[in-house]
SESE-170737 format. One record per residue (C-alpha): residue in one letter; x, y, z. Coordinates in steps of 0.02 Angstrom, whole numbers. Each point is the difference from the previous one (the first is absolute). Example, Ala and Ser with C-alpha at 12.3 -4.5 7.8 and 13.67 -1.06 7.14 Angstrom:
<recs>
+------+--------+--------+--------+
| resn |      u |      v |      w |
+------+--------+--------+--------+
|    A |    615 |   -225 |    390 |
|    S |     69 |    172 |    -33 |
+------+--------+--------+--------+
</recs>
This chain:
<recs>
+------+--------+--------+--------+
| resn |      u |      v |      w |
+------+--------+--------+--------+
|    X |   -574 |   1322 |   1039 |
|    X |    184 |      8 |     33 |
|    X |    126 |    -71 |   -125 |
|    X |    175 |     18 |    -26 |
|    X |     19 |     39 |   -203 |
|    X |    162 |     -1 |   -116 |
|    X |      7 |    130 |    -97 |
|    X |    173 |    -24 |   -110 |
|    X |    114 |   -132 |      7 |
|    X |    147 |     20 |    121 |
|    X |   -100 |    121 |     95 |
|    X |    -58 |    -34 |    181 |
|    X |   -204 |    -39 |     25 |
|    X |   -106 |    124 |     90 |
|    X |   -144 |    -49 |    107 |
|    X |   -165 |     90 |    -92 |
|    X |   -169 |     15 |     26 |
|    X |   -107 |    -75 |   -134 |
|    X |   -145 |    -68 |    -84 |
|    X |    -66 |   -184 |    -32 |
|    X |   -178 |    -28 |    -71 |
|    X |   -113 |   -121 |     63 |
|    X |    -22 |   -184 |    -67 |
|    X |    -69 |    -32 |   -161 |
|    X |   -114 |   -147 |    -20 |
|    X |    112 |   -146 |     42 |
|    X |    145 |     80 |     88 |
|    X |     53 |     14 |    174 |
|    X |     80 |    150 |    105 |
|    X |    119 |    -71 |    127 |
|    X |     59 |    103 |    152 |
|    X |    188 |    -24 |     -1 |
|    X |     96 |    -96 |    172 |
|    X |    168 |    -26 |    -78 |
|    X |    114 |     25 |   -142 |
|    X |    134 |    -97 |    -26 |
|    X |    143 |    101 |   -100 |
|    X |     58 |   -106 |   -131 |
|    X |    172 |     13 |   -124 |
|    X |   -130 |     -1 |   -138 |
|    X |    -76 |    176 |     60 |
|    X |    189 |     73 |     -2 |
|    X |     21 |    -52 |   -181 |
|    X |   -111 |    152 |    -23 |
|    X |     49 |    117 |    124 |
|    X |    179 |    -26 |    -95 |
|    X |    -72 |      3 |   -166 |
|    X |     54 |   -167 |    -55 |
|    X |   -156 |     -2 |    -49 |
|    X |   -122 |    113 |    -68 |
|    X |   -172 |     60 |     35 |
|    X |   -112 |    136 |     -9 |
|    X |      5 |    114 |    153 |
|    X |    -83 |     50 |    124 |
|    X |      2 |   -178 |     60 |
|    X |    -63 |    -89 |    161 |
|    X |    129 |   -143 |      8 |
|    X |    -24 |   -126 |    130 |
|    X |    -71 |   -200 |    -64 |
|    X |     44 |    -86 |    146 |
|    X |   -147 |      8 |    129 |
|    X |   -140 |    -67 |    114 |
|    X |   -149 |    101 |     70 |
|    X |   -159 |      9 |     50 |
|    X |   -153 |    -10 |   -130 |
|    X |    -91 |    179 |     22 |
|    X |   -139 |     -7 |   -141 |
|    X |    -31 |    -99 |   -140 |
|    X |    -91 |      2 |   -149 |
|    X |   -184 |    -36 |    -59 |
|    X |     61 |   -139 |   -106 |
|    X |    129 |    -59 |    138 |
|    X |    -23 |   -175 |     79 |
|    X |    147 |    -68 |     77 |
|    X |     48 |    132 |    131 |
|    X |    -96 |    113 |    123 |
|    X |     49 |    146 |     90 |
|    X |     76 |    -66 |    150 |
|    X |    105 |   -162 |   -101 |
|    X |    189 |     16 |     22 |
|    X |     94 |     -9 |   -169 |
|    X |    172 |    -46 |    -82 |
|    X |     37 |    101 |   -141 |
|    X |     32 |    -51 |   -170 |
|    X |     74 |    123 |   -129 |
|    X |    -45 |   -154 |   -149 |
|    X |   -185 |     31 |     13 |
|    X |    -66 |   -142 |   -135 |
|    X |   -147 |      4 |   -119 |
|    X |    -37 |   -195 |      3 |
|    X |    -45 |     -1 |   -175 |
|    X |    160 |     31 |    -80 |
|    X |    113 |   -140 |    -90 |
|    X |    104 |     40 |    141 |
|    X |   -128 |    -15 |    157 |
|    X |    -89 |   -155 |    -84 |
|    X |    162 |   -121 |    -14 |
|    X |     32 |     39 |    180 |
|    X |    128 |    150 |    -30 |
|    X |    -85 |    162 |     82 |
|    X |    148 |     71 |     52 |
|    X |     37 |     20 |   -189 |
|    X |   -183 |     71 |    -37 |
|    X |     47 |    163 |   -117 |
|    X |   -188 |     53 |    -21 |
|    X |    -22 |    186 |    -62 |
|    X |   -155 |     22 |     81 |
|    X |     81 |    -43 |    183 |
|    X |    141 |    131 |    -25 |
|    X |   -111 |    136 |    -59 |
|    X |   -130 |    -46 |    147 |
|    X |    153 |     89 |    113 |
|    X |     10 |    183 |    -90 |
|    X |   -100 |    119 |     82 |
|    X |     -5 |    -43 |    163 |
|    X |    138 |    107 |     82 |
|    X |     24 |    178 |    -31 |
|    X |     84 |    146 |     77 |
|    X |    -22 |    203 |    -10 |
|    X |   -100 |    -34 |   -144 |
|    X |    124 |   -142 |   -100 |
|    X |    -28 |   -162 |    -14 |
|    X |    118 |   -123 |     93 |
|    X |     68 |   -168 |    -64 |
|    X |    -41 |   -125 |    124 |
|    X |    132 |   -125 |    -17 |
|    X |    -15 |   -193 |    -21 |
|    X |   -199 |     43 |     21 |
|    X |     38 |     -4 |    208 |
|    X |     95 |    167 |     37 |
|    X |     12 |    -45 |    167 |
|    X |    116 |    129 |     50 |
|    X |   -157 |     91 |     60 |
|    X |   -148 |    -13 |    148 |
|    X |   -109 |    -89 |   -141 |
|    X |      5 |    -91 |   -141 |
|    X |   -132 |    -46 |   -144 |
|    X |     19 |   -176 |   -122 |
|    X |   -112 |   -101 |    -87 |
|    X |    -97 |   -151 |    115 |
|    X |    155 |   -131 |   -102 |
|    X |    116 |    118 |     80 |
|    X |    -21 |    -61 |    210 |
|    X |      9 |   -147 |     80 |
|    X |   -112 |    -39 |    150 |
|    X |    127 |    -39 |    178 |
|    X |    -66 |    -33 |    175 |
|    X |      3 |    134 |    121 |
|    X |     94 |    -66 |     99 |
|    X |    166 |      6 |   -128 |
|    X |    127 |    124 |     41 |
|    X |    -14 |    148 |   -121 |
|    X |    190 |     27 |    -39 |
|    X |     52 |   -176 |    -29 |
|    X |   -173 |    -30 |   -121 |
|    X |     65 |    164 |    -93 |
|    X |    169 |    -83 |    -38 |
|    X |    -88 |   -150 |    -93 |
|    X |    -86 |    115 |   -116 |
|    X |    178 |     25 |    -70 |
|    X |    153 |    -61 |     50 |
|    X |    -34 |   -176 |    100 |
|    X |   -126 |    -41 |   -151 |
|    X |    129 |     67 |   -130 |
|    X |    141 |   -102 |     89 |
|    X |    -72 |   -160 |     57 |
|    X |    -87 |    -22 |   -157 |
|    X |    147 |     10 |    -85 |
|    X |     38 |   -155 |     80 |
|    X |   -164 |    -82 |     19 |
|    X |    -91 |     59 |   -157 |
|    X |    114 |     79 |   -165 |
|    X |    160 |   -114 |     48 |
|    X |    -88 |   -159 |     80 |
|    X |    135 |    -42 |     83 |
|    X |     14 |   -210 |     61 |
|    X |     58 |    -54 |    164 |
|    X |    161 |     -3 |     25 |
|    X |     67 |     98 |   -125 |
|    X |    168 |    118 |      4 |
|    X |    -25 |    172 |    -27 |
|    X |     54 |    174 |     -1 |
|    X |    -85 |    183 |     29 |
|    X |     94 |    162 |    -42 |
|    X |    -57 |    139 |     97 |
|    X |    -65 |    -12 |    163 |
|    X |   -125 |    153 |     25 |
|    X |   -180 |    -27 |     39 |
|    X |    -26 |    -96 |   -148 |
|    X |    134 |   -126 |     -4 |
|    X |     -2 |    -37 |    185 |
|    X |   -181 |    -66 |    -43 |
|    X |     50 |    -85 |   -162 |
|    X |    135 |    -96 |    140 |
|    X |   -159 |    -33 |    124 |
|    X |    -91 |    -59 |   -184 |
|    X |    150 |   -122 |     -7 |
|    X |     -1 |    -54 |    192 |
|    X |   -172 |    -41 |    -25 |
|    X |     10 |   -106 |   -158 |
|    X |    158 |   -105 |     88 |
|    X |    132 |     78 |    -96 |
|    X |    149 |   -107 |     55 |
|    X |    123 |    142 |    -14 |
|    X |    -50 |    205 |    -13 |
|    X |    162 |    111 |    -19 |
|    X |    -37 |    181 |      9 |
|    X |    117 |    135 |    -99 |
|    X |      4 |    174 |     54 |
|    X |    126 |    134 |     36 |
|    X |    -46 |     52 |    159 |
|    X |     46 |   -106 |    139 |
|    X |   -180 |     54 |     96 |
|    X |   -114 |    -51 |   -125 |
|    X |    115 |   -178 |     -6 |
|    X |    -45 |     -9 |    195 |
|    X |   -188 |     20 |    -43 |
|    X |     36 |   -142 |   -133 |
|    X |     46 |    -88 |    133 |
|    X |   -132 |     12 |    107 |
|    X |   -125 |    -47 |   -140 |
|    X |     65 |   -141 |    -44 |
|    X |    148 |     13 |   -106 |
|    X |    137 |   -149 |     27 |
|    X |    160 |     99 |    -88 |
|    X |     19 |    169 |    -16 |
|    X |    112 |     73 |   -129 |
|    X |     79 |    221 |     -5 |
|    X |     13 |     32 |   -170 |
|    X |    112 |    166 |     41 |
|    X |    140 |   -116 |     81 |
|    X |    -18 |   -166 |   -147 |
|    X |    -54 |    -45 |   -162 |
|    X |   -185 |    -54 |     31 |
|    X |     -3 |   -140 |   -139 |
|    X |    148 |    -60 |     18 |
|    X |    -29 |      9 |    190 |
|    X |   -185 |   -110 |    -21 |
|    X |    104 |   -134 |   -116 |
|    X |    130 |    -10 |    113 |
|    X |   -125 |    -34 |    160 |
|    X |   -121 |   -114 |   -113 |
|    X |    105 |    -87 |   -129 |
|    X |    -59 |     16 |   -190 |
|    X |    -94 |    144 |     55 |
|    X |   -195 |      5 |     65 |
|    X |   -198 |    -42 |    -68 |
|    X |    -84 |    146 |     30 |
|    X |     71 |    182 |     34 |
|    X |   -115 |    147 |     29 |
|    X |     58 |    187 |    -41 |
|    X |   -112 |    130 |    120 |
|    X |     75 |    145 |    -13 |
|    X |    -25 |     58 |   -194 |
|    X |    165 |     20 |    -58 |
|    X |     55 |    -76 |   -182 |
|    X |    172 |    -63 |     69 |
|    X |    -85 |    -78 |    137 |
|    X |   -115 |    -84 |   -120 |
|    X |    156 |    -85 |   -113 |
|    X |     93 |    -54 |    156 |
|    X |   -174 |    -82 |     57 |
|    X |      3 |    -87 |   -177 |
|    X |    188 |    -24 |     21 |
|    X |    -18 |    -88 |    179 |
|    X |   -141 |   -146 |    -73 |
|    X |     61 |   -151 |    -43 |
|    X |    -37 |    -99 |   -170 |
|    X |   -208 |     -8 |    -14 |
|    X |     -7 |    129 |    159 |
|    X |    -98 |    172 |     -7 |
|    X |     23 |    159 |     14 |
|    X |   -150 |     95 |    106 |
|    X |     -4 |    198 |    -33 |
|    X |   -107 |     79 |    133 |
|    X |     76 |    161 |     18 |
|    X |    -80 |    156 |   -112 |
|    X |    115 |     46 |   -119 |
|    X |     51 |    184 |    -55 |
|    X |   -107 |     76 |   -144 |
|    X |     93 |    -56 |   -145 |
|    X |    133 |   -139 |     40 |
|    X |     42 |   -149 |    -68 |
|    X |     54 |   -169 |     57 |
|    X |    150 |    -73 |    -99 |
|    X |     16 |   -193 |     26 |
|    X |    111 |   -106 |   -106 |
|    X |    -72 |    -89 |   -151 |
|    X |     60 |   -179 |     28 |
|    X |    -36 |     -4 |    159 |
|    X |   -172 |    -61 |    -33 |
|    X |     51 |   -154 |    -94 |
|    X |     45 |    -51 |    184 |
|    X |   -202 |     24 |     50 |
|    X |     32 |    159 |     96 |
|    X |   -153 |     97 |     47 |
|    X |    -35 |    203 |     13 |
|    X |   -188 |     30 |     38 |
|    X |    -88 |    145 |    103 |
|    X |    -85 |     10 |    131 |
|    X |   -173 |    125 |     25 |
|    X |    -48 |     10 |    184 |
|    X |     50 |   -176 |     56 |
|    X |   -123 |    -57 |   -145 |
|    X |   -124 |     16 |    117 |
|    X |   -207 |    -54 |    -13 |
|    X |     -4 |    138 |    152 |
|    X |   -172 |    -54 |     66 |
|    X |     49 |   -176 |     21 |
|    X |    204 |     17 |     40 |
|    X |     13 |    128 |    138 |
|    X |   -138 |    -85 |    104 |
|    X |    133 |   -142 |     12 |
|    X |    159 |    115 |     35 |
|    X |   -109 |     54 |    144 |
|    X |    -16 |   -156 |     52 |
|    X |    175 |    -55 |    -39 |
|    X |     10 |    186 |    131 |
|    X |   -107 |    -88 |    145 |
|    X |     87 |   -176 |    -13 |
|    X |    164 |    108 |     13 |
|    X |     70 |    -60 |   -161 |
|    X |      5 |    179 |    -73 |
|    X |     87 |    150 |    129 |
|    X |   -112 |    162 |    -50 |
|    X |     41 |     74 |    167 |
|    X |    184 |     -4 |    -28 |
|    X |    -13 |    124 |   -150 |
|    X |    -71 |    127 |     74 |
|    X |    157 |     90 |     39 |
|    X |    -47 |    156 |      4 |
|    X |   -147 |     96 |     20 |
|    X |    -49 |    194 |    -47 |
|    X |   -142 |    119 |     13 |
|    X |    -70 |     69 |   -183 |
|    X |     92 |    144 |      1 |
|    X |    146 |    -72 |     27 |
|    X |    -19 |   -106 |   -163 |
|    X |    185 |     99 |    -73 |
|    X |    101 |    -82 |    158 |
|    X |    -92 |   -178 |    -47 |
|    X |     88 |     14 |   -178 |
|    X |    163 |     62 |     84 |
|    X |      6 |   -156 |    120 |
|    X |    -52 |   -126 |   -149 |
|    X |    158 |     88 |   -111 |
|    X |    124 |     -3 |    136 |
|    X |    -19 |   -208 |     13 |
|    X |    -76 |     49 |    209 |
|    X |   -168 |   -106 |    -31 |
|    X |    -50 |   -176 |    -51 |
|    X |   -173 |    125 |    -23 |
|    X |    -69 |    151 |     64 |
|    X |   -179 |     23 |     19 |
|    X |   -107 |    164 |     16 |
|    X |   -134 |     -4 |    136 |
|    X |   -137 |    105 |    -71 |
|    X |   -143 |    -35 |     95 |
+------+--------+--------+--------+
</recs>
């Protein structure tokens, strides 16, 4: 099969010919549709953060089931599939108090090496999807059954970024009606943690970016203010538009200044949301004090998301037209064309770019 493989960080990704065994007992090969092409892949093609290569990167997808399995109940060849790159165990601490997205089992991660090689190496397959290829192989925990009828590109955008953003919201930050709130960065993520927000009643959602184009896309999702941090302060900008400052401020971009102004911007008791992924490394300096004042810092693991039972309701939320899926799809690119995709998404062009693989 065809996949498009990084070979060195800060190199471009050629489009190869190679090799993916067949399922073992309760897996499930799943011919790819669409890739979405997500910040998180770029943190590797940059080598912000590290893995071993070759690598198949790609975690953002929906396809069609090709062959399952022995052991595999849930799906059949035929079934059309979300992606999830958090397959769970179910028996973990983790999976049995409700937290799969959390599950850290050994046996899970080692169930992906071996499956992809190339000229006679082995491949990593990253986030156990690797979907930057014409197949992909998981575990059965690692798809989630969608009608036919769903549109492939938008379904591949929950499997990341709507699930990531809106559960943000919904899920990690449980954000109550009418609240006042705050997202910095507006990229694929953050425009969904805003459409998270929308959803949940947030009174007031000010987006923060420094790119006028991505504040227009704010905009359109849902976003009330919109603030430039190139031309103003951004903290003292939210204070000065909300008063004593906000109750909930989400930082999507993974940046460690953008994670103290987020804890800067919340008001007495408020939180502090940290979606983006952070660099390899860096650390997140608050002040001390502060939290004698009940300010909050948590993080946030893939919108905190029970998968099977949470993106059946964003598509939903989809079909009712509370969510726009269509609207970001900006862009979309053949396979090989995977090195423009990562151009687009680091020159601000896209909201998200897809690639259409089959």
């Amino acid at each position: 099969m065809k996949a498009a493989i990084l070979h060195g960080a800060n190199e471009p990704l050629t489009v190869e010919e190679i090799d993916i065994i067949d399922p073992r007992p309760t897996e499930v090969l799943v011919r790819t549709s669409v890739s979405g092409v997500c910040h998180s892949d770029l943190h590797f093609v940059d080598g912000s953060w590290k893995i071993p290569m070759p690598v198949v990167l790609g975690h953002e997808a929906a396809g069609v089931v090709e062959k399952v399995g022995e052991s595999v109940s849930y799906v059949q060849p035929g079934d059309h599939v979300i992606m999830s790159f958090r397959p769970f165990c179910g028996s973990c601490t983790y999976c049995l108090s409700g937290r799969p997205n959390l599950c850290n089992d050994a046996a899970q991660a080692a169930m992906s090496a071996g499956r992809l090689s190339w000229d006679g190496k082995s491949v990593t397959q990253f986030a156990s999807v690797a979907s930057f290829s014409e197949y992909m192989l998981t575990t059965e925990s690692g798809v989630l059954k969608i009608p036919e009828d769903f549109p492939m590109a938008e379904a591949a955008l929950i499997g990341c970024g709507v699930m990531t953003g809106v559960g943000a919201a919904l899920y990690t930050a449980r954000v109550p009606g009418g609240a006042v709130t705050v997202v910095i960065g507006c990229g694929g993520v953050g425009l969904n943690v805003i459409q998270g927000l929308r959803v949940a009643g947030a009174s007031r959602i000010i987006a923060v970016d420094v790119l006028d184009n991505k504040l227009e896309m704010a905009t359109n999702f849902g976003a009330t203010d919109t603030i430039n941090a190139n031309e103003t302060d951004p903290v003292q900008a939210v204070k000065d538009l909300t008063g004593d400052g906000i109750e909930y401020a989400f930082e999507a971009i993974g940046n460690v200044n953008a994670a103290r102004q987020a804890f800067d911007m919340v008001q007495a008791g408020g939180t502090a949301v940290i979606v983006g992924m952070m660099p390899m490394g860096s650390e997140i300096s608050v002040p001390g004090p502060a939290f004698l004042q009940e300010k909050k810092m948590i993080g946030c693991m893939y919108g905190s998301t029970r998968f099977r039972e949470h993106m059946p309701k964003l598509i939903d939320l989809y079909r009712q037209g509370k969510l726009d899926l269509s609207g970001l799809v900006t862009k979309r690119f053949p396979l090989d064309q995977v090195n423009e995709a990562f151009t687009a998404m680091q020159n601000g062009e896209v909201a998200r770019s897809v690639l259409e693989i089959s």
